[in-house]
C-alpha positions in Angstrom: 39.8 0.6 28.2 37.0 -0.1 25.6 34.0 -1.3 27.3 34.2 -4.3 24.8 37.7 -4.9 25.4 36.5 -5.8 29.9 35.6 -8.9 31.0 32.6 -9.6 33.1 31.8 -7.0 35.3 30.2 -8.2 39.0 26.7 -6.7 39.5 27.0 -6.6 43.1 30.9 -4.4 43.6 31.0 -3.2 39.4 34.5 -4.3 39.0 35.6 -7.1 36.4 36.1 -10.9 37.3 39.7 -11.1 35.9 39.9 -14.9 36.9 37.5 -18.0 36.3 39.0 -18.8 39.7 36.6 -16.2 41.0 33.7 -15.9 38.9 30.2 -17.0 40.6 29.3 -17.3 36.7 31.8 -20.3 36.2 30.9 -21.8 39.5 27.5 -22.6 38.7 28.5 -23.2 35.1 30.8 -26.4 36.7 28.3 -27.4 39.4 25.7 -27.6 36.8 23.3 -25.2 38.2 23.5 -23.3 34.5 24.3 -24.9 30.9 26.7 -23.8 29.2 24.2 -22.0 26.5 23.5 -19.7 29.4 27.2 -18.2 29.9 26.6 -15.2 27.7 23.0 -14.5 29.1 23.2 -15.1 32.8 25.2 -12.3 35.3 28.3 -12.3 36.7 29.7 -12.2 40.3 32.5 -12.6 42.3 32.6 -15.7 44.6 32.4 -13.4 47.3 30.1 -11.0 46.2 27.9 -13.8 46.1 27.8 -14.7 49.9 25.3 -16.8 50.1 26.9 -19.0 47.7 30.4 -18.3 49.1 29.7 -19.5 52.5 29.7 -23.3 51.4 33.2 -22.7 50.4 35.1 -25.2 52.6 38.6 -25.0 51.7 41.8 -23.6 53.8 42.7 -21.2 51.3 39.4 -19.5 51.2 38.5 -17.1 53.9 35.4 -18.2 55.4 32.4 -16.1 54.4 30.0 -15.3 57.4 26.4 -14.3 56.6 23.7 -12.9 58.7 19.7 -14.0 58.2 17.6 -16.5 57.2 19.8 -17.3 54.3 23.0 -18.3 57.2 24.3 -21.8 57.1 23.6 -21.8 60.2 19.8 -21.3 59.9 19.7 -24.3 57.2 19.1 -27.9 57.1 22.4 -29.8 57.9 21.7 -32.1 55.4 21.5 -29.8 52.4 24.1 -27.5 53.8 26.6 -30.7 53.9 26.0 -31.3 50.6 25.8 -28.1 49.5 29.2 -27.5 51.0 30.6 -31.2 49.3 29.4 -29.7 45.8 30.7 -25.9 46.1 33.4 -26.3 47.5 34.1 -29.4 44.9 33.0 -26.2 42.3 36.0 -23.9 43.7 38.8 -26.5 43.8 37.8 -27.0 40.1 37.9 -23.5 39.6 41.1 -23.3 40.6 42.5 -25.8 38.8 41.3 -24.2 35.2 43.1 -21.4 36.5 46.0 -23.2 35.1 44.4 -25.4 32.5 40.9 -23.5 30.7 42.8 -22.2 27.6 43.8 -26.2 26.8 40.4 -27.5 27.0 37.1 -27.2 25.3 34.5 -25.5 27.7 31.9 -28.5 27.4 35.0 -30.4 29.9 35.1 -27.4 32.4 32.0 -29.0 34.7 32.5 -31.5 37.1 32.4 -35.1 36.0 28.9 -35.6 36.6 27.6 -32.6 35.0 29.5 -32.8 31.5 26.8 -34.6 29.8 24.2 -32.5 31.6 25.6 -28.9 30.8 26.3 -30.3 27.1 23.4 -31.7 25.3 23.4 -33.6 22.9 26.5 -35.1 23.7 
């Protein structure tokens, strides 16, 4: 394959993110962490390449990510990690539905309700 014909490649394993249902990138694209100027620019992982992020993935059909350290859940405010676990995991299912649907909408409607405005300015 032509290196311009792959898709994002994961700087933590190497290999490509096939699927916006597992890219780290799009995750924090719909949870508003990045804009969507910053989608070109900003590096790509797998979900679960990105542990620390993967482990507030709440969901029955994604394997539970354990971490060790000071970055666990475990070790972290309950508080934050609640909502940190309402919000990603809120970013997943979202994920997963644009599995289905991302080719018939614009990519300013990809976020979460309450970051569409935020990841689009001027809108």
């Amino acid at each position: 394959m032509v290196k311009c014909d792959q898709g994002y490649l994961c700087e933590i394993c190497g290999e490509e993110v096939e699927l916006i249902r597992d890219s780290d990138l799009y995750l924090r694209f719909v949870t508003g962490q990045i804009d969507s100027r910053e989608l070109l620019a900003s590096p790509e992982r797998h979900i679960r390449c990105n542990a620390v992020v993967a482990q507030f993935v709440v969901a029955p059909e994604f394997e539970v990510v354990e971490v060790e350290g000071p970055f666990r859940k475990s070790e972290m405010d309950s508080g934050y990690v609640a909502k940190q676990e309402a919000l990603i995991t809120r970013g997943w299912q979202r994920l997963q539905e644009l599995t289905e649907i991302a080719d018939t909408l614009p990519v300013s409607d990809y976020p979460l309700s309450e970051f569409r405005t935020q990841s689009n300015p001027g809108r």
